[in-house]
C-alpha positions in Angstrom: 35.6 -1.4 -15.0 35.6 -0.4 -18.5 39.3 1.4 -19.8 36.7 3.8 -21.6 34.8 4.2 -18.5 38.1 5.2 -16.3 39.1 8.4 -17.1 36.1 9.7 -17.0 35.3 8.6 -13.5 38.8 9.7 -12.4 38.1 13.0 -13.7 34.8 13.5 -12.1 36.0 12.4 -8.3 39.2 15.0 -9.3 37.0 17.4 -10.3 34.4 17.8 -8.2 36.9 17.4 -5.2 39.2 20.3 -6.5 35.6 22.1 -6.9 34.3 21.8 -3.3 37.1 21.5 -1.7 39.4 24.2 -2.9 37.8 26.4 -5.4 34.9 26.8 -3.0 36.8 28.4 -0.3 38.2 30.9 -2.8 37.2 34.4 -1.3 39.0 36.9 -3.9 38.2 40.2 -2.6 36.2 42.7 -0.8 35.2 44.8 -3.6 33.3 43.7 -6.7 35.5 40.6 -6.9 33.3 38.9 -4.7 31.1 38.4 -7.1 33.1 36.1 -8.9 33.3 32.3 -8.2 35.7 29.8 -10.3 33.7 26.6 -11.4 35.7 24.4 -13.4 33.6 21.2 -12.8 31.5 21.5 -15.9 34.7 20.3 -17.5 33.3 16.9 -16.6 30.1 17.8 -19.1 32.4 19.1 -21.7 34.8 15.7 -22.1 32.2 13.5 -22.1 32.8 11.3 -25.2 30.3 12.3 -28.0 28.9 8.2 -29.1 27.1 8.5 -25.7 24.0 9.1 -25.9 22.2 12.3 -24.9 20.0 10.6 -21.7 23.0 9.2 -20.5 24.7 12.9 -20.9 22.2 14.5 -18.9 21.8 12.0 -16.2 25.6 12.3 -15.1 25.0 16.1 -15.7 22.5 15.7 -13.0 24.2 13.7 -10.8 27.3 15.7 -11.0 25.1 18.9 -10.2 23.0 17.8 -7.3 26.5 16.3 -5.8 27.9 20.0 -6.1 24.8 21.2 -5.0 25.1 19.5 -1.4 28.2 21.2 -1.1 27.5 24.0 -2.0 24.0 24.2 -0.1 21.9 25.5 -3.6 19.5 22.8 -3.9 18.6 22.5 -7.1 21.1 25.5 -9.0 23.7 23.7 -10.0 22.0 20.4 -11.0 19.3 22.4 -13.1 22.8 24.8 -14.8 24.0 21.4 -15.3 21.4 19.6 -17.0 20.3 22.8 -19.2 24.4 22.5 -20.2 24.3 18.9 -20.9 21.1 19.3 -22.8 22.9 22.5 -25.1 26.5 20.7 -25.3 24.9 19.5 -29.1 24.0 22.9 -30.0 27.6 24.6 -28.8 29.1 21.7 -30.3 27.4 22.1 -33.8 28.3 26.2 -33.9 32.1 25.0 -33.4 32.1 22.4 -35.3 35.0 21.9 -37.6 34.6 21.5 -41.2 34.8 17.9 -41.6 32.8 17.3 -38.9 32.9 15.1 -35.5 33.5 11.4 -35.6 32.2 10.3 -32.9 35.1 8.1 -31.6 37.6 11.5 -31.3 37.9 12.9 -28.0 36.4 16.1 -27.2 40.0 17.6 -26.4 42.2 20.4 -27.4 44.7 18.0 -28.6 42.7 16.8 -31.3 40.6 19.9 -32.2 43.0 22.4 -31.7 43.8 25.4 -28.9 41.4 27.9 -31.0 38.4 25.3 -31.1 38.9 24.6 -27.8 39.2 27.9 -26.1 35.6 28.2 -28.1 33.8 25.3 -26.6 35.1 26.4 -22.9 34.0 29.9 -23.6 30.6 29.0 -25.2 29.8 26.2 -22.8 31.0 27.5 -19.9 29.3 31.2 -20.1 25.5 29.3 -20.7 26.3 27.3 -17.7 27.2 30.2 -15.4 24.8 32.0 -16.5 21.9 29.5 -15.6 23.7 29.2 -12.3 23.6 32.9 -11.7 19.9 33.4 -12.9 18.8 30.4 -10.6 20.9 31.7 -7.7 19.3 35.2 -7.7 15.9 34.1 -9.6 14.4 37.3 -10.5 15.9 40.0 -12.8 15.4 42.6 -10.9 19.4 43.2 -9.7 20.0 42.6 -13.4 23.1 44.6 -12.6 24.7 42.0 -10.4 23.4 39.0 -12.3 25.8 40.5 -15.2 29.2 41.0 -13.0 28.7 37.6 -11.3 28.3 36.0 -14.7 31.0 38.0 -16.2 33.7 37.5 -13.6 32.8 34.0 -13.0 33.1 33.7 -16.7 36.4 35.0 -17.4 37.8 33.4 -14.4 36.4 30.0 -15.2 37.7 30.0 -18.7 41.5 31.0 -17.7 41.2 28.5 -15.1 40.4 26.0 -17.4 42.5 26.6 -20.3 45.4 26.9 -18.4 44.7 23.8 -16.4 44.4 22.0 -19.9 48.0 23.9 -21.4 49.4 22.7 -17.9 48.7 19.2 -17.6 48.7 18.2 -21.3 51.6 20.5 -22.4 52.2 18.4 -25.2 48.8 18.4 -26.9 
């Protein structure tokens, strides 16, 4: 196996483990916090290494959703919010990008972009993807109400979750 390949493989099986396992048993409430739902596995879309190219992208965006997807028992939601992210990562990626640009060998990483471009990217990429979850779970915007709080608390949650997880386990970045 490729050292290039590794990580990002490790990361996946961690990922979507943590996702089905734990994060999908989260109940947080009675009230209008159950709603809210903590998906941190598009983190495996975001880190992807930029060189690859776009078809291979979406095809382990894809694969990654219709795994969660089984889990989950949404056939179809998450695989379809996942390959509509991994086909806008180059859009949220060029409204962030930093002045000089992306070479294509950096890592897609707060330690070599920096906490503020990286709380960007999370926040960006993370509220177009649960937001297509959310439309293609309720599919019709007639509780256009609902469709907002579960995207907004899903949001907010999703992006603490992650960005601490990141300060946590690269503290030295």
């Amino acid at each position: 196996m490729s050292q290039e390949l590794r990580p990002h493989i490790i990361r996946l099986i961690f990922l979507i483990l943590l996702q089905v396992l734990i994060l999908r048993q989260i109940q947080l409430g009675d009230d209008w916090l159950r709603f809210a739902e903590i998906l941190i596995y598009p983190l495996v879309l975001m880190m992807l290494p930029m060189r690859w190219s776009p078809a291979i992208i979406i095809l382990v965006a894809f694969v990654t959703g219709l795994i969660i997807d089984l889990f989950y028992d949404t056939p179809g939601v998450h695989a379809g919010a996942s390959t509509f992210s991994a086909f806008f990562r180059p859009v949220v990626l060029r409204i962030i990008s930093p002045r000089a640009g992306y070479d294509p060998k950096q890592q897609l990483t707060r330690a070599t972009f920096g906490m503020s471009w990286m709380a960007s990217y999370t926040a960006i990429f993370l509220f177009v993807h649960i937001l297509i979850v959310q439309i293609l779970t309720v599919f019709t915007f007639y509780y256009w109400g609902e469709l907002l709080l579960r995207t907004g608390l899903s949001w907010i949650l999703s992006v603490v979750i992650i960005l601490l997880a990141d300060i946590i386990f690269n503290p030295k970045s």
